[in-house]
Residue frames as a rotation matrix with the C-alpha (Angstrom) as fourth column:
UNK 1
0.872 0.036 -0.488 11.84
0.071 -0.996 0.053 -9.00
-0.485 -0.081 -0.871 -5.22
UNK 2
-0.079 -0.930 0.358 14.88
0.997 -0.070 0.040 -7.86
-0.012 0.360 0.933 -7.37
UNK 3
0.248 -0.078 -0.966 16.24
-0.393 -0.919 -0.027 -3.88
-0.886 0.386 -0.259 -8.30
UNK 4
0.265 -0.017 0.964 16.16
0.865 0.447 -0.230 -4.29
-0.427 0.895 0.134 -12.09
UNK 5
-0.157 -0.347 -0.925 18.13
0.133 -0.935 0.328 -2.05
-0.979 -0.072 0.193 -14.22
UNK 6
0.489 0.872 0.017 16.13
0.297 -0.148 -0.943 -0.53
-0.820 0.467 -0.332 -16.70
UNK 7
0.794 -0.404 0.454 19.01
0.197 -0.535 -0.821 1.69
0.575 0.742 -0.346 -18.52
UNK 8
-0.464 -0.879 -0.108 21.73
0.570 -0.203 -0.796 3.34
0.678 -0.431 0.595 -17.12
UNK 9
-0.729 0.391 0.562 20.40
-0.236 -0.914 0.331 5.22
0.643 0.109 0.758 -14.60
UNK 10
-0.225 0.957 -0.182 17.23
-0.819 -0.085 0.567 3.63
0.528 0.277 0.803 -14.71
UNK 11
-0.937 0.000 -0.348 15.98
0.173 0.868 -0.465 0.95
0.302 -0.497 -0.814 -12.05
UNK 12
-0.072 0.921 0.384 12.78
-0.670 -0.330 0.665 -0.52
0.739 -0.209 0.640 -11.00
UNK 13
-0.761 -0.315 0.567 12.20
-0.643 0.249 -0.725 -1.94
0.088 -0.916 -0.392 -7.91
UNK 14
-0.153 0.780 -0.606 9.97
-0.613 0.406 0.678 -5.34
0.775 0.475 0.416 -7.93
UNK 15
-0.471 -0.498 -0.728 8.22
0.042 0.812 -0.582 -6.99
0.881 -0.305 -0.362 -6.04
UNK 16
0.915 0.388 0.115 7.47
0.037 -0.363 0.931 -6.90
0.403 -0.847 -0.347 -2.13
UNK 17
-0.384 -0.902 0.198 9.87
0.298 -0.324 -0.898 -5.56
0.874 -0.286 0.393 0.41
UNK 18
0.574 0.614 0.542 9.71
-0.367 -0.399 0.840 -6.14
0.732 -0.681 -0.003 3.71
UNK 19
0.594 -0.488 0.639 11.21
-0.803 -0.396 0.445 -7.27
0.036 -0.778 -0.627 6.93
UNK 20
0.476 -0.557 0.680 12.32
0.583 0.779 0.230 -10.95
-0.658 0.287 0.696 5.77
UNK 21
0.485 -0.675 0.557 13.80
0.869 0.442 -0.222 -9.70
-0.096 0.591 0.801 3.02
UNK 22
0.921 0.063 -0.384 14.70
0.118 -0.986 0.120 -6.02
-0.371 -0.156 -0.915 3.76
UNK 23
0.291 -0.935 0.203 18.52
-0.103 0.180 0.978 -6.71
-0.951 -0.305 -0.044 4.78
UNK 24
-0.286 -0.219 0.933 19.15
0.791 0.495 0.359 -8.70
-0.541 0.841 0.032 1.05
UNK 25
0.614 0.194 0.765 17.21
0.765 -0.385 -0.516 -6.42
0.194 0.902 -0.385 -1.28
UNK 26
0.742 -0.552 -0.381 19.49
-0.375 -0.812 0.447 -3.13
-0.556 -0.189 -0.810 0.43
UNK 27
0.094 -0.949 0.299 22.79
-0.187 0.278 0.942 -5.07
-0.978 -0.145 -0.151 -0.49
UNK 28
-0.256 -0.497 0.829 21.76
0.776 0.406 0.482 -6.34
-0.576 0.767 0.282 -3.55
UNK 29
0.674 0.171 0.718 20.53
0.604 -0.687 -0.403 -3.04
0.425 0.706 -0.567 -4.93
UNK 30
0.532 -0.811 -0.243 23.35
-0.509 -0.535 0.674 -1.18
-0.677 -0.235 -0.697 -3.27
UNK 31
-0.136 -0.669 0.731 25.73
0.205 0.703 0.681 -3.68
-0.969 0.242 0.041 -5.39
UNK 32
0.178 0.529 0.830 23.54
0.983 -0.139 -0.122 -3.16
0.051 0.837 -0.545 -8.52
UNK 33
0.960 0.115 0.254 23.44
0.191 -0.935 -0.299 1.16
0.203 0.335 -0.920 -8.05
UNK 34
0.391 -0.879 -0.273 27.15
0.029 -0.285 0.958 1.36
-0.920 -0.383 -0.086 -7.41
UNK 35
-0.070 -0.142 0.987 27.48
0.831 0.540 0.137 0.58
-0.552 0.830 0.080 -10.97
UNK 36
-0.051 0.571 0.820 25.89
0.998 0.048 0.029 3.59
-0.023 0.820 -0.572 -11.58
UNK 37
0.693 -0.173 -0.700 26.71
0.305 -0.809 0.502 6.27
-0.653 -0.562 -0.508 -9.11
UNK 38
-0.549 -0.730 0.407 28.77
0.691 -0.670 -0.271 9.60
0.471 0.133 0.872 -10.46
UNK 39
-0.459 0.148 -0.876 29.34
0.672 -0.588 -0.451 12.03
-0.582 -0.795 0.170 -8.72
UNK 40
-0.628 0.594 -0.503 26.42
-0.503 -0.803 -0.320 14.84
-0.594 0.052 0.803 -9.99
UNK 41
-0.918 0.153 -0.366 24.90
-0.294 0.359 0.886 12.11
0.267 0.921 -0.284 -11.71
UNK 42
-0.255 0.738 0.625 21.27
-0.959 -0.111 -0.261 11.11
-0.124 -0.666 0.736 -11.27
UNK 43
-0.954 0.231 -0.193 19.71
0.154 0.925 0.347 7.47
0.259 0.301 -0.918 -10.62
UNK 44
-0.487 0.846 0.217 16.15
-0.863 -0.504 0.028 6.78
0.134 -0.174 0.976 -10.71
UNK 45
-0.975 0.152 0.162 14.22
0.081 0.921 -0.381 4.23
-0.207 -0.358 -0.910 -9.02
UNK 46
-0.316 0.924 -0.218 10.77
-0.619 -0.026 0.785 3.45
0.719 0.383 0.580 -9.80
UNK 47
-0.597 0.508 0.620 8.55
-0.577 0.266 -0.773 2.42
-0.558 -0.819 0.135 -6.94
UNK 48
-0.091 0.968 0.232 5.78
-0.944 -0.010 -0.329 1.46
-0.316 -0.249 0.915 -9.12
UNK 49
0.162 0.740 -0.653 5.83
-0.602 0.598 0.529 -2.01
0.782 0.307 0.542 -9.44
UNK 50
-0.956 -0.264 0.127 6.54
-0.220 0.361 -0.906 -2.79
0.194 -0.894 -0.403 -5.71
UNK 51
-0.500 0.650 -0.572 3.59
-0.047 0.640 0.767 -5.02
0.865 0.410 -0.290 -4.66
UNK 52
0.627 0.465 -0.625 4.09
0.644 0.144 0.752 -5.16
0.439 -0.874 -0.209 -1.02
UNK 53
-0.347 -0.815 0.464 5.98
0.418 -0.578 -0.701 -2.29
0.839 -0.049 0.541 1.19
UNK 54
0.769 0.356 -0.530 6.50
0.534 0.096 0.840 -1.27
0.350 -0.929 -0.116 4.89
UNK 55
0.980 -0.192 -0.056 8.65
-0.112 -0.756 0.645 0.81
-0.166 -0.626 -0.762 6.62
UNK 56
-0.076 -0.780 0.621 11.71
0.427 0.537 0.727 -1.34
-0.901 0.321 0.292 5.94
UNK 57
0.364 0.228 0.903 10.77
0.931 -0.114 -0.346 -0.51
0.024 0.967 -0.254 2.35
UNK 58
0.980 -0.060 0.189 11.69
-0.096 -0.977 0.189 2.79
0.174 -0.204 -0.964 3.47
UNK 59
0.475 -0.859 0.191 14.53
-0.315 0.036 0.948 2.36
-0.821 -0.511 -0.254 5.40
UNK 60
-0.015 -0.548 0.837 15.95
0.982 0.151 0.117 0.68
-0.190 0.823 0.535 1.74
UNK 61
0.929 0.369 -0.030 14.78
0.352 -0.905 -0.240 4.00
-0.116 0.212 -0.970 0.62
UNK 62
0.969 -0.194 -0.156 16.91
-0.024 -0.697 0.716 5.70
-0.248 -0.690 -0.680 2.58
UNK 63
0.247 -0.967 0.052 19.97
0.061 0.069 0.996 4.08
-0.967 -0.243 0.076 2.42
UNK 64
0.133 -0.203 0.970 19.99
0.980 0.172 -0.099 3.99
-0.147 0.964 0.222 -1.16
UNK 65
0.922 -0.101 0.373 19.69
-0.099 -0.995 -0.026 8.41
0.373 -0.013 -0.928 -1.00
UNK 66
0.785 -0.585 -0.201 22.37
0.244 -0.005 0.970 7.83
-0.569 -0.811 0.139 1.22
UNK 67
0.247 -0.872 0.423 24.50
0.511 0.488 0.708 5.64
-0.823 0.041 0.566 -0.30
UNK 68
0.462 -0.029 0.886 24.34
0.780 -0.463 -0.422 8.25
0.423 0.886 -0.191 -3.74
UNK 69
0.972 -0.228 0.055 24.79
-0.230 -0.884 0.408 11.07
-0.044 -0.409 -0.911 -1.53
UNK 70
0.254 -0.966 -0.045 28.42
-0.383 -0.143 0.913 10.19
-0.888 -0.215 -0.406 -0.52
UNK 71
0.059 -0.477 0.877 29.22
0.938 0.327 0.115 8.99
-0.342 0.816 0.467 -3.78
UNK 72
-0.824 -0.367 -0.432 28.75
0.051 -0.807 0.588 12.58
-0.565 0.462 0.684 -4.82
UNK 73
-0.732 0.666 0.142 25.26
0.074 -0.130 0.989 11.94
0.677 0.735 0.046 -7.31
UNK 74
-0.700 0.649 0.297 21.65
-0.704 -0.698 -0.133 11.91
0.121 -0.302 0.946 -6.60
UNK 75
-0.850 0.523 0.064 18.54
0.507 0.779 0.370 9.02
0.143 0.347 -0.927 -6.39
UNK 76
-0.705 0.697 0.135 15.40
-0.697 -0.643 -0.319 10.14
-0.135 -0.319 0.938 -6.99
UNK 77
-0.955 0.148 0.257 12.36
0.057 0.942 -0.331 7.89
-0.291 -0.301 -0.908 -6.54
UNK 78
-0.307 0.947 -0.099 8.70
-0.603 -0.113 0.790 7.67
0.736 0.302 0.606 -8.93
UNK 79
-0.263 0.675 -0.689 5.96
-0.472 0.533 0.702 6.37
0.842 0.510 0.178 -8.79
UNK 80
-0.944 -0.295 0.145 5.72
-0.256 0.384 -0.887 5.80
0.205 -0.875 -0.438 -5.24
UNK 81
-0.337 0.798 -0.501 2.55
0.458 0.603 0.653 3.58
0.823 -0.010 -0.568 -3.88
UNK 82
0.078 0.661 0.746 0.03
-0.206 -0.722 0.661 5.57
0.976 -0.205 0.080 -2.00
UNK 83
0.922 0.245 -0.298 0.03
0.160 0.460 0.874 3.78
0.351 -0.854 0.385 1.23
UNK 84
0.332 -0.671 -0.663 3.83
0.941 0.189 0.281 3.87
-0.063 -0.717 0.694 1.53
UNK 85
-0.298 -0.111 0.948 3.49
0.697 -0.704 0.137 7.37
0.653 0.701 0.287 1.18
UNK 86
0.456 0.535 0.711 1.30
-0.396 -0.594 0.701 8.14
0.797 -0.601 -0.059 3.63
UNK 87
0.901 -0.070 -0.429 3.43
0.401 0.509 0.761 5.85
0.165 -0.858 0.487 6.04
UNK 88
-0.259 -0.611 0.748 6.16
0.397 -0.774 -0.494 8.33
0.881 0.169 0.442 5.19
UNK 89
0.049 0.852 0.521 4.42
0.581 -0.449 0.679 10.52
0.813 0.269 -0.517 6.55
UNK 90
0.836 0.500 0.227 3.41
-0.320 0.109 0.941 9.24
0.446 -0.859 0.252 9.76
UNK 91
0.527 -0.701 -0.480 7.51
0.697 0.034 0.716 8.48
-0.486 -0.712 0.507 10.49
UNK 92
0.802 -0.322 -0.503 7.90
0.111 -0.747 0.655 11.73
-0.587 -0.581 -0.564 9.60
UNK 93
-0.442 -0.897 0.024 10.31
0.299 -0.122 0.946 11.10
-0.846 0.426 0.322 6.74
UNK 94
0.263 0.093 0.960 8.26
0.930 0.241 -0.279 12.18
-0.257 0.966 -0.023 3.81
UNK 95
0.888 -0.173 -0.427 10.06
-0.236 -0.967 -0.100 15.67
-0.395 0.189 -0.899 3.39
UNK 96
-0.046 -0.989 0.139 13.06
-0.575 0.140 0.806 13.61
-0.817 -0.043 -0.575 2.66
UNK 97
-0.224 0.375 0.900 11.21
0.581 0.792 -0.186 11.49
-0.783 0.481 -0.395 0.14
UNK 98
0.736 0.658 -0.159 9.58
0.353 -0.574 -0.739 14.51
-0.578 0.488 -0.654 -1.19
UNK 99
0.541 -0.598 -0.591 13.15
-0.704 -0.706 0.070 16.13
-0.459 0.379 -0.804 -2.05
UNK 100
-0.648 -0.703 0.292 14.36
-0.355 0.618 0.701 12.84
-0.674 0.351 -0.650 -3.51
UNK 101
0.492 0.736 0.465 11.14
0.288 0.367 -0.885 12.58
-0.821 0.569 -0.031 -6.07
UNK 102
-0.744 -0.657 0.120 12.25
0.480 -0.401 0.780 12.44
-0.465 0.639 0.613 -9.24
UNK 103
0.102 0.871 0.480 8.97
0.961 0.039 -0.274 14.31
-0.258 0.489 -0.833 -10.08
C-alpha cells in the first residue's frame, strides 16, 4: 500500500488497507498530505485503486478529513469502491464521506 502523489493536490491511494497496516499507511499519508495542506485549499484522494478495504480504511479516511480540516483546507475523496461504501453506511459515517466526495 502507499498514498502516491499524483500532482499537487492530487493523491491516489494503493493498494489494500487494513488492520495490519492501518496505523503506518495514516502516518505515512498524513506526512505525505501535510505537504499539501493550505488553508482553503483542496486535496484529492482517489480511492480507486485500493484493492482491499475495511473499516480501518475508513477510519484513515477520516483522519485524513480531519487532519485538512484543522489545517484550514479541504480532502475530498473519488472513486470510492462499492463495498466500502456501503460499509459506510452501515457505521453510519457515509454522510460524512458523502460531504467529503470530491464528486
Amino acid at each position: 500500500m502507499q498514498l502516491e502523489r499524483l500532482a499537487p493536490g492530487h493523491f491516489s491511494l494503493n493498494g489494500i488497507v487494513n488492520f495490519d497496516n492501518a496505523v503506518e499507511v495514516e502516518s505515512e499519508g498524513r506526512k505525505l498530505l501535510e505537504k499539501d495542506i493550505s488553508p482553503d485549499g483542496v486535496l484529492k484522494v482517489s480511492l480507486g485503486n485500493l484493492l482491499k478495504g475495511d473499516s480501518s480504511t475508513l477510519s484513515v479516511c477520516l483522519s485524513w478529513i480531519r487532519l485538512a480540516q484543522d489545517k484550514g483546507g479541504h480532502l475530498c475523496l473519488s472513486d470510492m469502491p462499492e463495498e466500502l461504501a456501503a460499509l459506510a453506511k452501515v457505521c453510519g459515517i457515509a454522510p460524512i464521506l458523502q460531504e467529503n466526495s470530491c464528486s
